[in-house]
N, C-alpha and C positions, 0 to 999 in steps of 0.2 A: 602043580605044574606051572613054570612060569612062561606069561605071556612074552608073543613074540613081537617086539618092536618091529615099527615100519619104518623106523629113521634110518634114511642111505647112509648117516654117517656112521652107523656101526659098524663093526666087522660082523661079516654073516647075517647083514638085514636084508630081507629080500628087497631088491631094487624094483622101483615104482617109476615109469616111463613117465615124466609129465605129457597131461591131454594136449592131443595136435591141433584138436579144435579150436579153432578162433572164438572167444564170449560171445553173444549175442550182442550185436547193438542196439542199444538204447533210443527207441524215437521219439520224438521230441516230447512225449507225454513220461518219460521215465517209468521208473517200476511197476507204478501204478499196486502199490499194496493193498491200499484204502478199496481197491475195487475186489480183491481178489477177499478180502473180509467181508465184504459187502455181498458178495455172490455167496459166500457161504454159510448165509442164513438165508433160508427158504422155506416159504409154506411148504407144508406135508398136508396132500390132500385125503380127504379122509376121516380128518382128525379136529372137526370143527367142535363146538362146545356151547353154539347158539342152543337157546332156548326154542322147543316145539313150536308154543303156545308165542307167534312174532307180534299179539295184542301187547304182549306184557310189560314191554319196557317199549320207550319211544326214541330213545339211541343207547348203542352198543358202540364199545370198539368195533373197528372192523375186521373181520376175519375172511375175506372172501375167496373163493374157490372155485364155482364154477358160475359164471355170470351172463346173463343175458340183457343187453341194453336197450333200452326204448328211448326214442325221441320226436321233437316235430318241426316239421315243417310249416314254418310261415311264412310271410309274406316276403320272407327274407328272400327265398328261392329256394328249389332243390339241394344245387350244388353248396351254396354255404352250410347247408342242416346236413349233408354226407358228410362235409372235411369236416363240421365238428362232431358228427357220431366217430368218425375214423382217429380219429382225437382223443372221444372218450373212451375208444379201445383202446390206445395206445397208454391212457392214462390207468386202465384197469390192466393192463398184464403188466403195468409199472409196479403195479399195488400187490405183485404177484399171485393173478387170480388167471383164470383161462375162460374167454370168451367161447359163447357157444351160439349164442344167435343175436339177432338186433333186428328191431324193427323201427321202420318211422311212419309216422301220421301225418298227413297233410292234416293243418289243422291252424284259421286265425290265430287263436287265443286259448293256453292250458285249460283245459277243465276244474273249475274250484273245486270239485268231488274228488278225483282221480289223478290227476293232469294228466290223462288219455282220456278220450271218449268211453262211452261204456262198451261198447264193442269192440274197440281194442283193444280194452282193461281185459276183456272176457277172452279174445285170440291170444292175449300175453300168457293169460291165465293158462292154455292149450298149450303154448311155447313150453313154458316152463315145465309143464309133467312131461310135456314129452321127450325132451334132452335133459330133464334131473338136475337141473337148476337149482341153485341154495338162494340163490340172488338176484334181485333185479337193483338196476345203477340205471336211475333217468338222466337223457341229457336239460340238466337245468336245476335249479332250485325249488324244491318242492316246502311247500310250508306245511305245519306237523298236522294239520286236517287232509290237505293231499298224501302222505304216506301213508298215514293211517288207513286213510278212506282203499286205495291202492294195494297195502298189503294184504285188508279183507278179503279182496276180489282175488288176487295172484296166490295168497295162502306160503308167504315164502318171503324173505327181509330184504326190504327196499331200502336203498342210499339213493342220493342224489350226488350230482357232479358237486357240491363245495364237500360234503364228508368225503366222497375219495380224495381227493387232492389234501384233505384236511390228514386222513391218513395216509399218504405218499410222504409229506412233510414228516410225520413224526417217525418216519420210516429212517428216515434221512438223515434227519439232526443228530450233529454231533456235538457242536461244542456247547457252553453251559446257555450262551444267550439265545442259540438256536434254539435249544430244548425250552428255554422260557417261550419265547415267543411262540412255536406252537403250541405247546400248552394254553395259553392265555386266547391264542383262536379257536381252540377246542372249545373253549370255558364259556365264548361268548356264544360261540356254535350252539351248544349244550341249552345255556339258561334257558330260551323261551319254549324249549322242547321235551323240559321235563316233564313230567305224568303224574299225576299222584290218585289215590281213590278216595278224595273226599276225606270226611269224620272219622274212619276205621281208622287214618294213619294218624290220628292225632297222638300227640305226643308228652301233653300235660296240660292243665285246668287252665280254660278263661274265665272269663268273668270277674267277677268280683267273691270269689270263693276264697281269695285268699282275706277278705275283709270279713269271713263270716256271714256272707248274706244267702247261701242257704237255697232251698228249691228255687227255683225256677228263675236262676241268674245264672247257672254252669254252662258257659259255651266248650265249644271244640277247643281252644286252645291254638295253638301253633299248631300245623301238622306234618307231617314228613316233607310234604315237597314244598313248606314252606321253610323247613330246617336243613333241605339241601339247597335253597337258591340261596340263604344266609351263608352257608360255608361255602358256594360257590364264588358269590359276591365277596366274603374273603379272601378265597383263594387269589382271586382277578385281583384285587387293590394291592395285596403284597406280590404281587408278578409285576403289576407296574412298577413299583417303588425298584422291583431289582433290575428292570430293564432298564429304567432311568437312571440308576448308579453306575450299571454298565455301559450306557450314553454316555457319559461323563469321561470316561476312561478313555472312549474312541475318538469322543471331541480334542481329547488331550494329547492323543496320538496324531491326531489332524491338524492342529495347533502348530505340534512341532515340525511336522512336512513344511508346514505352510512358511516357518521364521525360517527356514532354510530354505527357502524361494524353490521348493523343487513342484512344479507343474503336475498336477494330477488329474488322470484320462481314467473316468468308467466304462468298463467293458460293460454294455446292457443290452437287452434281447428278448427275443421267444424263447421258451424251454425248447431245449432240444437244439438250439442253431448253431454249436459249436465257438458259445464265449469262452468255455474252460480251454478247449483244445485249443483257439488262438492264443489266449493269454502263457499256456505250454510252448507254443511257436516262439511267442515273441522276447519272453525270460528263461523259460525251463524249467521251470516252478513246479512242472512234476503233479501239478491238482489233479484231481478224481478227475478220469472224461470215462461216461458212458452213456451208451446207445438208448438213455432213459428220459424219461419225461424230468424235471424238479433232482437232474443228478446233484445236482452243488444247491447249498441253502447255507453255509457258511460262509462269508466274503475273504478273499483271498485278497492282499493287497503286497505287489513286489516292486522293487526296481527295474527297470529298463534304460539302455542309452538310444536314444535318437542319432538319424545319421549326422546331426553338427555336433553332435559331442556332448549335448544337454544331459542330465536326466532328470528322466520324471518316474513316478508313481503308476502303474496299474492297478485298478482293482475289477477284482471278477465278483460280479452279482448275482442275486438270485434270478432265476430266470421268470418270467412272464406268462401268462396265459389268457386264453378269451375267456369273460367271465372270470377272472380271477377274484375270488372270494374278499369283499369287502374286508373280511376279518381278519383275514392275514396283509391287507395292505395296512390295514393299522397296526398290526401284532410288529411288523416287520419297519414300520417306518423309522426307525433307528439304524438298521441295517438300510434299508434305499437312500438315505440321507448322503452317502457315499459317494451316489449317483447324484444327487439335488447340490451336493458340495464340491463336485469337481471342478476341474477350468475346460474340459471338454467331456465328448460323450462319442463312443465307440458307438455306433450300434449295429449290433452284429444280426444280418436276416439269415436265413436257411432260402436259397432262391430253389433249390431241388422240392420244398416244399410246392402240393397242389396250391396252396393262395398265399403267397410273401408278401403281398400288397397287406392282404387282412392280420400278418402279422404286424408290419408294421404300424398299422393302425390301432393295433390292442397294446402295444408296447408304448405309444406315444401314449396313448390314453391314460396310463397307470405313472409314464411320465406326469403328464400335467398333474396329476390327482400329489403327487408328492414333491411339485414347484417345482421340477426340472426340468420344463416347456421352453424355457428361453435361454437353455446352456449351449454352445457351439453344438454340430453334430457331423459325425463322420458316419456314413452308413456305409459298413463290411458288408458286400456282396459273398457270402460263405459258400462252401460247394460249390463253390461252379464249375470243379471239374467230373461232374455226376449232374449237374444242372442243365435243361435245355438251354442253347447255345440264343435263341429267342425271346426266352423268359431274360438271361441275363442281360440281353443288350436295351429291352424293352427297361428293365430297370435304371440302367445306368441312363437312359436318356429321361427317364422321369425323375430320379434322384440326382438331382447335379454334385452333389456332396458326395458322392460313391465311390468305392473300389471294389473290383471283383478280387477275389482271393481265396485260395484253399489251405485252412488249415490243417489238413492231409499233408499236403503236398507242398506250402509252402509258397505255389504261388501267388504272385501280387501283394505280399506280406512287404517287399522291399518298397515297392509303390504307395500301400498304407503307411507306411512307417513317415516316410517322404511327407504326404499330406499331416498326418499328427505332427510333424514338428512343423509345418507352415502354421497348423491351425490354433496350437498353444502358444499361449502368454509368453511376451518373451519379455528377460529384465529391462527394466526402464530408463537403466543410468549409465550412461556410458562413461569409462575410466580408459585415462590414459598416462599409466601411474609405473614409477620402477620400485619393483618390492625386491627387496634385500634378500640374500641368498639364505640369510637364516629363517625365515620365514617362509621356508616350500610349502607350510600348510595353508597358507592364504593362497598360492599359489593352486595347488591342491582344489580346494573350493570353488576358484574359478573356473577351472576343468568340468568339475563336477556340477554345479549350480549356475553355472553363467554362461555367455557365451563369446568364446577366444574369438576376436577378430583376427589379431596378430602378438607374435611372441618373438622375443629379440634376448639372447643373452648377452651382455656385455660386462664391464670391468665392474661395475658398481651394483649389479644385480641382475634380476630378468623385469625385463621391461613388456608391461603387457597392457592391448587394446584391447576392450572386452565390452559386454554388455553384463552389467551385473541388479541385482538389489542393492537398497538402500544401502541395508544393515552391512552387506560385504564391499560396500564401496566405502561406508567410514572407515571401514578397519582396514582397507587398502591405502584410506589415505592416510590414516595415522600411524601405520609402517613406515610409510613412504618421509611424512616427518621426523618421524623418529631415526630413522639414517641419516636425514642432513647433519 
């Protein structure tokens, strides 16, 4: 039996109405595919694959599932040690795992045993059997006698805040240099936490047995966890060598921005405070935005025009956190160099945030650490239209350099734009030259790279006032002779 076509233009095709419905419009984040891939990979709870016996190994992937968090309070205050427990929730159902309780400890200083008292270790211990816990995640770095000493008592596998964010990150990475770089923070994570059992893992003859000398000169030899810190320490020297090849590559692309005088602004920030969504606003560039801790780790870098006609460069960075793991500021300082190489710096807060002040404080910090303390700065007041109307004006009179703005919504984005082209470099050489009509591409460049004061067409060419570089002012002027 032969099929039946649905082309109207047959004779005898059934006729098909085109839809009355109008497409969807696209907001200013575009399709957002990248997210809809990303949502559909998801733990399956249930289906974990940890080992009983949590003595056995001293790190694991992580696999987490149902988790319960511990933290303490110092002398910091309450309220700092809540908005970072409330933090490292947010950072654990990033990791996609589901929070079931948390407790916090007034307490100086960690304990070297536990890093909880003993009697909190022993309520944690009660926490966990009684809501069926796989997991405990401290707020803080524990070092591998505090986990260990911690899992004894709890009976159930402990992370600390740099391994989740260590696995958020590798959650995340997509392109090749992202996957190196956390790899190589896992690697450093890793080394001084590995475990071995002594003489049972030796692995071949010390001593002098290869010379024949017989009883009572046979040592242990090498042993297992001395033959994984050698191929870890491998591993880490050839990740260098490829992260530094791929430096190379980005410096070269930096290079070429740079001989073509176009102005480059890093979008930088907290996790979470809407740099992707503005960088979406202000190009369309369509990057991943979601409602996640560390969404973007890949550097996004687009064009933009300013309102005098300039363009410059955006790039969207990886985002920031308190505490952010020593190992990934190194893993990554190829990627923040971005931010250390620009001619300004966005810096985007979350004001709907409980403490914006504490974020900006954790973002400059991770600035200075990667030499970009002394770049211009523009601080994006983000959300402010979900933010208290108190919180925002408190900020803008403490930040002189501010604009409030919703990357939602779009406002105060024409007012940002305004202060970025006040606050970028502008060309140094002013021309006032008439380029010949067969030359629109110098012309062209001036548009793009420069800045038009005035344009005049008359009989002998377009005659243009401009601020431009060097390089495009010789070759303005050597049009320019080359017509007499």
């Amino acid at each position: 039996m032969a099929r039946t076509r649905t082309d109207a233009t047959v004779t005898g095709a059934p006729h098909t109405e085109p839809d009355p419905r109008p497409a969807p419009e696209l907001g200013p984040d575009g399709e957002q595919l990248d997210l809809a891939d990303r949502q559909a990979l998801r733990r399956v709870a249930g289906l974990s694959t940890e080992l009983t016996d949590v003595t056995e190994v001293e790190y694991r992937q992580l696999r987490l599932e149902r988790v319960v968090l511990a933290g303490l309070q110092t002398s910091s205050g309450a309220g700092e040690a809540e908005v970072s427990l409330g933090e490292l929730a947010a950072l654990a159902e990033t990791a996609g795992s589901q929070v079931l309780d948390a407790l916090l400890q007034r307490r100086d200083t960690p304990d070297p045993a536990t890093f909880l008292g003993s009697g909190k270790a022993a309520e944690l211990r009660d926490v966990v059997a009684a809501t069926g816990a796989d997991t405990v995640i401290c707020d803080g770095e524990l070092s591998p006698s505090q986990r260990r000493g911690l899992e004894d008592v709890v009976k159930v596998k402990v992370v600390d805040r740099t391994a989740l964010i260590l696995d958020i990150f590798a959650q995340h990475a997509k392109s090749r240099e992202g996957k190196a770089q956390v790899e190589l923070a896992q690697l450093e994570y890793l080394l001084p936490r590995l475990r071995g059992w002594g003489e049972s893992m030796s692995r071949q003859a010390g001593g002098r047995v290869a010379g024949g000398a017989g009883i009572g000169s046979r040592g242990p030899g090498e042993t297992k966890i001395e033959l994984d810190r050698r191929r870890i320490r491998t591993r880490m020297a050839k990740l260098r060598r490829e992260i530094r090849d791929m430096r190379t590559a980005r410096e070269t692309k930096r290079g070429s921005r740079r001989r073509n005088g176009v102005p480059s602004v890093a979008i930088a920030g907290y996790t979470n405070a809407g740099k992707s969504s503005l960088l979406n606003r202000l190009t369309g560039a369509g990057v991943l935005v979601e409602d996640a801790l560390f969404a973007t780790l890949d550097p996004t870098v687009r064009r933009a025009e300013l309102p005098d006609g300039r363009a410059v460069t955006l790039s969207d960075t990886v985002g920031f956190v308190r505490q952010l793991p020593h190992q990934l500021v190194e893993a990554f300082r190829s990627t923040l160099e971005e931010v250390a190489e620009a001619d300004l710096v966005v810096h985007v807060v979350d004001v709907s945030h409980p403490d914006p002040e504490g974020q900006l404080t954790a973002v400059r910090e991770v600035l200075a650490e990667v030499g970009a303390h002394d770049i211009p700065e523009v601080v994006a007041l983000n959300k402010c239209d979900v933010a208290d109307t108190e919180v925002v004006d408190r900020l803008l009179r403490r930040e002189r350099r501010s604009v409030a703005v919703s990357a939602r919504t779009g406002a105060g984005v024409a007012e940002l734009l305004e202060r970025v082209a006040a606050d970028v470099p502008r060309p140094d050489v002013e021309v006032d030259v008439v380029v010949p009509f067969t030359r629109g591409d110098l012309v062209s460049r001036v548009h793009a790279d420069g800045e038009v004061l005035d344009v005049e067409h008359g009989p002998d060419g377009t005659r243009l006032r401009a601020r431009v570089d060097e390089a495009l002012a010789a070759a303005l002027d050597g049009a320019a002779q080359q017509d007499r």
